[in-house]
C-alpha positions in Angstrom: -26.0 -12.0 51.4 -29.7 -13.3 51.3 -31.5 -12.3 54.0 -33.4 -15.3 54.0 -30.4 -17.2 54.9 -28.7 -15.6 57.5 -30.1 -17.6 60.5 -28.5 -20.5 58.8 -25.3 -18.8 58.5 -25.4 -17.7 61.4 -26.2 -21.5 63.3 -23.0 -22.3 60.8 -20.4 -19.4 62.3 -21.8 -20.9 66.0 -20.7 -24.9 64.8 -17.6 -23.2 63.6 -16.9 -21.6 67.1 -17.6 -24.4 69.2 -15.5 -26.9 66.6 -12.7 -24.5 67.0 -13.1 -24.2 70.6 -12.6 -28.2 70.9 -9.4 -27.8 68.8 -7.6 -25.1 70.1 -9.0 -24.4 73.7 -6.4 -21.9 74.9 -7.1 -19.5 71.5 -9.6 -17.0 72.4 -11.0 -16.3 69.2 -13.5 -19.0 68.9 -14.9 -17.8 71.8 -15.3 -14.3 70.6 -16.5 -15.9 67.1 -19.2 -17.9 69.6 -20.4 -14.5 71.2 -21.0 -12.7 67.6 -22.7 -15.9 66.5 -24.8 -15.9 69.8 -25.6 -12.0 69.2 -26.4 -12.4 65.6 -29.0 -15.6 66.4 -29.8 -13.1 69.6 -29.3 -15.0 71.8 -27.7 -12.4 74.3 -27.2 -14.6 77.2 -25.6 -17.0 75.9 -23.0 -14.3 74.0 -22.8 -12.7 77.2 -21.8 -16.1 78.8 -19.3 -16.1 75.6 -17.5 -12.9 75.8 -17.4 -11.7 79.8 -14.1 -14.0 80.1 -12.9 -12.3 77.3 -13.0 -9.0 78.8 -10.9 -9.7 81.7 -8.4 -12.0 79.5 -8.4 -9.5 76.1 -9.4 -5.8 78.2 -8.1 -4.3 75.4 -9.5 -5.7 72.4 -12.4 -3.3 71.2 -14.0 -6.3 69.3 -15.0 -7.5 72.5 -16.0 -4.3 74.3 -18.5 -3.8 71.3 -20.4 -7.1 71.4 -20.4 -7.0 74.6 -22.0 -4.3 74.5 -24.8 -5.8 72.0 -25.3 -8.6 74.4 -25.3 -6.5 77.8 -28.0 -4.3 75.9 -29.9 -7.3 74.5 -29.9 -8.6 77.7 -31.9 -5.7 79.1 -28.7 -4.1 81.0 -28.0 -0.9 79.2 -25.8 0.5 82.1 -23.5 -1.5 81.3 -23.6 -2.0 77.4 -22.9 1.2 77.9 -20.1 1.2 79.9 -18.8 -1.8 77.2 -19.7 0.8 74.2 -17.5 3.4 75.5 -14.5 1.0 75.9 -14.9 0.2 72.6 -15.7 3.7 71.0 -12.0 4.9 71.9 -10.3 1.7 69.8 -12.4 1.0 67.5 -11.4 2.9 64.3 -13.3 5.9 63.2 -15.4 4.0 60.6 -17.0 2.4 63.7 -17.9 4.9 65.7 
């Protein structure tokens, strides 16, 4: 990847989200696809606002945990990023931690 071009990929992976959202409301991975877009263009609120509802619906999905855990920390709360971190640390496969 150019790193010259990733803020437009990245505004591209957030019109995906929100397409997908409008298609298939009920499928929860164009949310989480909306929070990594959202943490990639840092915008961490906005991925926070993304991904909280995932947590409760998806509590064991360590995808989640960990950009959660991005957004919670980019949003200046590192008590709880950390507190998402470790949920994700004991799924995530070993490559990842």
């Amino acid at each position: 990847l150019d790193p010259e071009h990733t803020q437009t990929l990245d505004q591209e992976l957030l019109q995906l989200a929100r397409v997908t959202a409008r298609e298939r409301p009920h499928d929860a991975e164009p949310l989480l696809t909306e929070g990594i877009a959202r943490n990639f263009l840092a915008d961490f609120a906005g991925a926070k606002l993304a991904l909280l509802p995932l947590v409760e619906r998806l509590p064991q999905h360590a995808i989640v945990a960990y950009h959660l855990g991005w957004a919670l920390l980019g949003s200046g709360d590192p008590r709880n990023a950390a507190i998402a971190f470790e949920r994700a640390a004991v799924r995530l496969p070993p490559a990842w931690t």
